[in-house]
GUDOKE-351900 format. One record per residue (C-alpha): x, y, z; residue in one letter; residue number from 1. Coordinates in pm, whole numbers. Example, Ala and Ser with C-alpha at 12.3 -4.5 7.8 and 13.67 -1.06 7.14 Angstrom:
BEGIN
REC   east  north     up resn resi
REC   1230   -450    780    A    1
REC   1367   -106    714    S    2
END
This chain:
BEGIN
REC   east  north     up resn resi
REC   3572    376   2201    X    1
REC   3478    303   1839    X    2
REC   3337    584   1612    X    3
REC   3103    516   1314    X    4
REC   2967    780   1071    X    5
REC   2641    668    966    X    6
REC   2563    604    615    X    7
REC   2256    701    413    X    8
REC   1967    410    475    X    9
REC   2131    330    826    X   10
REC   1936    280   1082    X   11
REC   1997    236   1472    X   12
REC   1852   -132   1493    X   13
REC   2099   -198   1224    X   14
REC   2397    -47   1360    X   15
REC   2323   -242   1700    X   16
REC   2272   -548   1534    X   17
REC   2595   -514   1277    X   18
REC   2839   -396   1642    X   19
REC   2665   -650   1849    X   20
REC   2509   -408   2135    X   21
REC   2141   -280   2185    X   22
REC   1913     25   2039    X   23
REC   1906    117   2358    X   24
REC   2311    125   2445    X   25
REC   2409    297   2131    X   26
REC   2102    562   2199    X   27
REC   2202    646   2567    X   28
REC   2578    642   2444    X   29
REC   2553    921   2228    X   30
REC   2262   1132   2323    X   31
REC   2040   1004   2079    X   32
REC   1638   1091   2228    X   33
REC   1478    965   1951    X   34
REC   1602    625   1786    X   35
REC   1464    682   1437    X   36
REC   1627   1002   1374    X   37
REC   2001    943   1273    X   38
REC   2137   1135    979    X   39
REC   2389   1050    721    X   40
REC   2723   1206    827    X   41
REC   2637   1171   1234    X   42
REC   2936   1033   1374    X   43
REC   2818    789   1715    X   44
REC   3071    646   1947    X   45
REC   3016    238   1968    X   46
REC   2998    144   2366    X   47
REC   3357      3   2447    X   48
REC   3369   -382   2462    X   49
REC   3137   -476   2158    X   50
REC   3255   -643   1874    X   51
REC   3387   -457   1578    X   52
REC   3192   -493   1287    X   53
REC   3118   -846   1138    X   54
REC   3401   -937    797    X   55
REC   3201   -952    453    X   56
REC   3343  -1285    369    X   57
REC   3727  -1287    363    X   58
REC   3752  -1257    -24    X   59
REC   3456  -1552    -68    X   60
REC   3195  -1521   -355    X   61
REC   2901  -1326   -381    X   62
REC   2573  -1475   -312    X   63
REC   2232  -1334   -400    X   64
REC   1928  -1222   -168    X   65
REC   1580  -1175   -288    X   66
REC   1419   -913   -105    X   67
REC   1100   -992     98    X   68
REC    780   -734    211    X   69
REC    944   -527    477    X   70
REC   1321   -551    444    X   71
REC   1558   -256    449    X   72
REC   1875   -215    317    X   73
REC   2004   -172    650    X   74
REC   1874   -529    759    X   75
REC   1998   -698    503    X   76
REC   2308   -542    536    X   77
REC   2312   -672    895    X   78
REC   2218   -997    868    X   79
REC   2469  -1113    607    X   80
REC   2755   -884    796    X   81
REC   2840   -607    486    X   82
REC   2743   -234    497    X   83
REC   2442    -45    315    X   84
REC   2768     76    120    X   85
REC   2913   -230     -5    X   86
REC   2550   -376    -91    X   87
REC   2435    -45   -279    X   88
REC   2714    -67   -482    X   89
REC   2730   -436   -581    X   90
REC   2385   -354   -714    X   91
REC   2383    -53   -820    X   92
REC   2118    128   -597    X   93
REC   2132    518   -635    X   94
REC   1890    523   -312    X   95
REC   1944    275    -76    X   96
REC   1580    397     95    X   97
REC   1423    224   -213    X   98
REC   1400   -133   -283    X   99
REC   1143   -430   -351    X  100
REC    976   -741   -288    X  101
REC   1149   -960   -526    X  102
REC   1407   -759   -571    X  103
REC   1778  -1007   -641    X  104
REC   2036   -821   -476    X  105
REC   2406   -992   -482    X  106
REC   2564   -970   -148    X  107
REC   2939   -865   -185    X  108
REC   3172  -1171      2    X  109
REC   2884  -1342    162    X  110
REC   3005  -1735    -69    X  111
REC   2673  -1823    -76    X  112
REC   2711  -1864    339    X  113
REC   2410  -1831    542    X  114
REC   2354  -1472    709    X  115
REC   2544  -1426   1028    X  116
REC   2379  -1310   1313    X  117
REC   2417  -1407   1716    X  118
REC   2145  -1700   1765    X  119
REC   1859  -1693   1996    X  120
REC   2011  -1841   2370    X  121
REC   1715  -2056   2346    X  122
REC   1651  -2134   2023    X  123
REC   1390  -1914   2002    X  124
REC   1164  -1752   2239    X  125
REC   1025  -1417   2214    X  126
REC   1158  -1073   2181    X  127
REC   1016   -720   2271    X  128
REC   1005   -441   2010    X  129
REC   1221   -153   2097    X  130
REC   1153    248   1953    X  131
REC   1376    207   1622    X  132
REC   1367   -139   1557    X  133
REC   1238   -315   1243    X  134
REC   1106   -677   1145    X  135
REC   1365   -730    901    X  136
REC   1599   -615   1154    X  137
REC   1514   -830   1429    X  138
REC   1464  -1129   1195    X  139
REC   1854  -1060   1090    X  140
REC   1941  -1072   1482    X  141
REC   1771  -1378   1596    X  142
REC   1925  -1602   1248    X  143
REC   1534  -1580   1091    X  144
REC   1322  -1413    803    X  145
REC   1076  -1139    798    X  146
REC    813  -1403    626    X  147
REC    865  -1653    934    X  148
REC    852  -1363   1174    X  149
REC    558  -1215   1025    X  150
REC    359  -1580    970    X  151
REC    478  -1667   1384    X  152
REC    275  -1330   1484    X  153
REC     20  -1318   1270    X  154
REC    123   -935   1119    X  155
REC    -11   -890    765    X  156
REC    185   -587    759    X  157
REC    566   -607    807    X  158
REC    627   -274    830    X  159
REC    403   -234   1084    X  160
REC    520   -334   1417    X  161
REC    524    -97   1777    X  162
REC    763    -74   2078    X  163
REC    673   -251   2382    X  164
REC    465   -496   2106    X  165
REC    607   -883   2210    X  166
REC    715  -1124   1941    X  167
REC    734  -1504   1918    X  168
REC   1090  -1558   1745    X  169
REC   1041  -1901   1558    X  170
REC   1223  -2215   1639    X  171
REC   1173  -2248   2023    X  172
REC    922  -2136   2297    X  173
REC    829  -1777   2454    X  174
REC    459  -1618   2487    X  175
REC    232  -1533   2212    X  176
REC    241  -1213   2058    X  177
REC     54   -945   2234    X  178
REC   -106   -684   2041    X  179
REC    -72   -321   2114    X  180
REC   -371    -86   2195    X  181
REC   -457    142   1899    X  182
REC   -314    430   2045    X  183
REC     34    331   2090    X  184
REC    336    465   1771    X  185
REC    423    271   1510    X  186
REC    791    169   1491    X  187
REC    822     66   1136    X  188
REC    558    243    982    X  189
REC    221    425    985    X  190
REC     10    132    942    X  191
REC   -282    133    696    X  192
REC   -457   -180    474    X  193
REC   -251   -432    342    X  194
REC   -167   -347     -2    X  195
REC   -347   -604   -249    X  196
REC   -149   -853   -423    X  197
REC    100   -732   -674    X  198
REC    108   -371   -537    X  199
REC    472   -201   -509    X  200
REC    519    147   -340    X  201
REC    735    393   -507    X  202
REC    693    639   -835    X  203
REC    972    780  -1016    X  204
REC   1085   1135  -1092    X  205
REC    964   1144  -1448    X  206
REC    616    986  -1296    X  207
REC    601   1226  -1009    X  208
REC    661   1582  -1236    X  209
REC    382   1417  -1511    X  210
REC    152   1438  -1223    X  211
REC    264   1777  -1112    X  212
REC    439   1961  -1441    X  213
REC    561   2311  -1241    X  214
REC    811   2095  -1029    X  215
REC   1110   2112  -1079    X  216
REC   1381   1836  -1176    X  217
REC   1588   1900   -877    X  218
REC   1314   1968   -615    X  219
REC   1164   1587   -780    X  220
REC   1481   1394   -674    X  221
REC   1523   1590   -355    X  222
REC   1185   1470   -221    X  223
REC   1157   1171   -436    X  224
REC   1316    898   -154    X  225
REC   1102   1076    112    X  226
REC    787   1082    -81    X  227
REC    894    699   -160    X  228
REC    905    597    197    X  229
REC    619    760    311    X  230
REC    396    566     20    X  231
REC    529    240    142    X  232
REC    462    313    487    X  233
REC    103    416    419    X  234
REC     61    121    184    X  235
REC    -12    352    -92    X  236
REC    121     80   -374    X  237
REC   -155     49   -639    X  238
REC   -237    291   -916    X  239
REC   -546    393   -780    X  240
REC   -394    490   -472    X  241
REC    -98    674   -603    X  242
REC   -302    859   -816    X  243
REC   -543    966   -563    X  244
REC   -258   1069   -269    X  245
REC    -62   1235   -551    X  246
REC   -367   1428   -650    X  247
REC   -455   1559   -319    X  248
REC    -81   1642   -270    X  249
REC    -49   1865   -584    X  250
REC   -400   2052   -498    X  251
REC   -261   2095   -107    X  252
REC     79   2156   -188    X  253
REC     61   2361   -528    X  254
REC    278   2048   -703    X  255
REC    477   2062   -357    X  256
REC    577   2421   -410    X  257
REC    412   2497    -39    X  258
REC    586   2309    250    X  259
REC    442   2598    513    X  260
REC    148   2805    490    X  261
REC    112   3112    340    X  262
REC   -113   3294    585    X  263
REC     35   3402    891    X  264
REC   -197   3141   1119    X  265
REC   -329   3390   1308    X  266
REC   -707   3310   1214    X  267
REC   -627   2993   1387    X  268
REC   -600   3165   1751    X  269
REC   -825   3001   1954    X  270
REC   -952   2732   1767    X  271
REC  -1043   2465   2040    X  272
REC  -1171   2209   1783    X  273
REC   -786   2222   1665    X  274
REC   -681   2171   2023    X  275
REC   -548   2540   2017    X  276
REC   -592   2631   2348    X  277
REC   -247   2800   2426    X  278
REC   -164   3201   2368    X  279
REC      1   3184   2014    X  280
REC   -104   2826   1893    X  281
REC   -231   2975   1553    X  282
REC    104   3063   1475    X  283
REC    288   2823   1647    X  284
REC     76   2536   1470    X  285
REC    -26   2664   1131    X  286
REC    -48   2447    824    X  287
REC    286   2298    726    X  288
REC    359   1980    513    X  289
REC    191   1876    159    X  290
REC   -117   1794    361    X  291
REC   -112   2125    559    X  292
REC    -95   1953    884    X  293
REC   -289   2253   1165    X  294
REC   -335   2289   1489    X  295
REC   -170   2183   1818    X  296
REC   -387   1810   1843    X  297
REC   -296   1728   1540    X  298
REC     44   1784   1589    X  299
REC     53   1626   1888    X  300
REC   -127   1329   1734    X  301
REC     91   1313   1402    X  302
REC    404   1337   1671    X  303
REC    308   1072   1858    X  304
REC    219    794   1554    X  305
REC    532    889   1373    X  306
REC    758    863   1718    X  307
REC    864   1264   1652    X  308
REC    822   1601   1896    X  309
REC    618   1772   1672    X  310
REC    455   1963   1954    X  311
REC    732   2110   2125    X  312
REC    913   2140   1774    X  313
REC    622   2162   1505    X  314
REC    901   2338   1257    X  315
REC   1025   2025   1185    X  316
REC    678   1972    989    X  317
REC    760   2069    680    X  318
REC   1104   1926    646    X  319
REC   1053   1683    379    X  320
REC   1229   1380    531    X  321
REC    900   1473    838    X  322
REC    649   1655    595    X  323
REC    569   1316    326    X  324
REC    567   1075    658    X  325
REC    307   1291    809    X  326
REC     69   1310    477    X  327
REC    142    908    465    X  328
REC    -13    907    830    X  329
REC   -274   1143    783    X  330
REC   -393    946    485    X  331
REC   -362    610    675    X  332
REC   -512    778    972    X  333
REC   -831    819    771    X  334
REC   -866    467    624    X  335
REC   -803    658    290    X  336
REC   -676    378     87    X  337
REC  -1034    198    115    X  338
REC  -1181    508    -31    X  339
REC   -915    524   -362    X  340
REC   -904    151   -402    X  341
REC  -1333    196   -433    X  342
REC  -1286    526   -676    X  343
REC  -1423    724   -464    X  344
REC  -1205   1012   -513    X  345
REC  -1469   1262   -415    X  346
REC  -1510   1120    -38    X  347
REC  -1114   1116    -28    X  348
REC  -1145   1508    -71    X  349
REC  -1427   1533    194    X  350
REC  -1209   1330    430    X  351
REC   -899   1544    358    X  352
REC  -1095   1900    306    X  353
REC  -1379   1851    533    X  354
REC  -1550   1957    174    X  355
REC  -1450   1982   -168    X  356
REC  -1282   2313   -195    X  357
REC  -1103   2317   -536    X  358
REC  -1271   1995   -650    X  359
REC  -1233   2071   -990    X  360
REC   -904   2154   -932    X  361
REC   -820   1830   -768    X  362
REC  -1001   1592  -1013    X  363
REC   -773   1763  -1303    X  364
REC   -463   1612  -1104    X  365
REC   -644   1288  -1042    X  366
REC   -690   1214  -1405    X  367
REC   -355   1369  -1478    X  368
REC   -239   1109  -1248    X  369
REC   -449    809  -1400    X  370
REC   -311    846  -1687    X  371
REC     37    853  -1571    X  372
REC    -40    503  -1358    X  373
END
């Protein structure tokens, strides 16, 4: 059996894709409960009888790529049959997590060859989404693009797309798309308005400590890629937005100095309208995360949009690589976006608050953060 220690920007749609087995196989092989969570370093055994990875060319010359709304490295990396490795290095890219719609990245060996990817037995046909997969992932299996994909199923959000949710695979036959209900998880994402025209997600270090002065370098660039996703999941990608998530982060967080709450959580005891309705729930689900996620329901909820335990392991809410993709959700969750896009910064706090305790302190980081964007 083939071993294969995962790589930072991996993901298990990828890896399937790139040794030409399933989500689902690779999962079950090696214990794996949750298919988003793989870590860099986490050697998995490849089910006996797949193919070994696919060559990056045989010597050939590079070609280029332009990246499209929703890719990952990982995808990419698939479809044309390289690693997140090789392709972060032909280009340069210090975090693989991070990269953009019209973005030219050179792909190491490809000689201008079409990606390589096993074609659809029928030309087409449909495909159902699996816990881990992504668009741009899928389109590299079935020998399409995420624009075709997207434009066949009617998504206006790429990185927006749920297990169990059926897609038409252009070129040949298969059912219309169904759409989920609103309750089920997200698979790529936590869904939100589609970002106007010209948006990009992402901020930078030096943006990021302008906004919030007291944080450190090092702290910056440790929660700068998770910060980074979360954005682009939540479709926060205009200044407006940035500015008014960043904002509410610094007042929550103290500039992200915070990941847990201070306060024991024992004033939350019994607090039904939290859904704390077990002995020790205060505790258990106090505030955690740079929105200060509380109480059992809204773990539960946050745990089930983000495809994550948090109930039975509500710890793992303030690790940052958890902690930014549950603000991202919590702001989608709350239509937020419609509110900063508008400037209405003041009914962002009274959705986030449930007031506007520290107001004053919150508008001083939303103009500090204006004037950074």
């Amino acid at each position: 059996m083939t071993t294969y220690s995962v790589r930072r920007g991996d993901t298990l749609s990828a890896l399937a894709q790139r040794f030409n087995t399933s989500v689902s196989s690779l999962a079950k092989s090696n214990g794996i409960s949750n298919p988003n969570l793989i870590y860099a370093g986490q050697q998995l055994r490849i089910p006996d009888g797949f193919d070994a990875p696919r060559a990056s060319g045989g010597g050939r010359a590079a070609s280029s790529y332009t990246v499209k709304s929703g890719d990952t490295l990982s995808g990419i990396a698939g479809r044309y049959g390289t690693s997140v490795g090789a392709l972060a290095k032909a280009n340069n890219i210090s975090n693989p997590d991070r990269i953009y719609a019209g973005q030219t990245l050179t792909i190491p060996g490809a000689g201008g060859a079409a990606p390589s990817s096993p074609a659809p037995s029928s030309g087409g046909g449909s495909y159902t989404v699996k816990s881990g997969d992504t668009l741009s992932g899928i389109a590299g299996r079935h020998g399409t693009t995420v624009s075709a994909l997207a434009n066949a199923n009617n998504i206006s959000n790429p990185n927006l797309i749920y297990a169990g949710q059926r897609l038409t695979i252009p070129g040949g036959g298969g059912a219309s798309p169904t759409r989920p209900t609103p309750n089920q998880p997200p698979v790529g994402g936590v869904g939100g308005p589609k970002p106007p025209t010209g948006g990009s997600a992402g901020v930078t270090v030096q943006q990021l400590r302008a906004v919030m002065p007291n944080l450190s370098q090092a702290t910056a660039e440790q929660y700068l890629p998770h910060l980074n996703r979360a954005m682009a999941e939540a479709n926060i990608t205009t200044p407006m937005r940035k500015a008014a998530f960043l904002a509410q982060l610094a007042h929550e967080s103290g500039q992200l100095r915070y990941m847990e709450e201070i306060a024991s959580g024992a004033a939350y005891e019994g607090r039904r309208d939290l859904g704390n309705t077990q002995p020790g729930d205060g505790v258990r689900y106090k505030g955690r995360g740079p929105i200060q996620l509380t109480g059992r329901a809204n773990y539960r909820a946050a745990g089930q949009a983000l495809g994550i335990d948090l109930e039975g392991n509500p710890q793992r809410a303030k690790d940052p690589d958890v902690a930014f993709r549950i603000a991202g959700w919590y702001w989608s969750s709350r239509n937020l976006n419609t509110y900063a896009d508008a400037g209405n910064f003041r009914e962002v706090t009274r959705r986030i608050n449930g007031g506007y305790n520290g107001m004053a302190d919150r508008e001083m980081y939303y103009r500090r953060a204006q004037n950074v964007f």
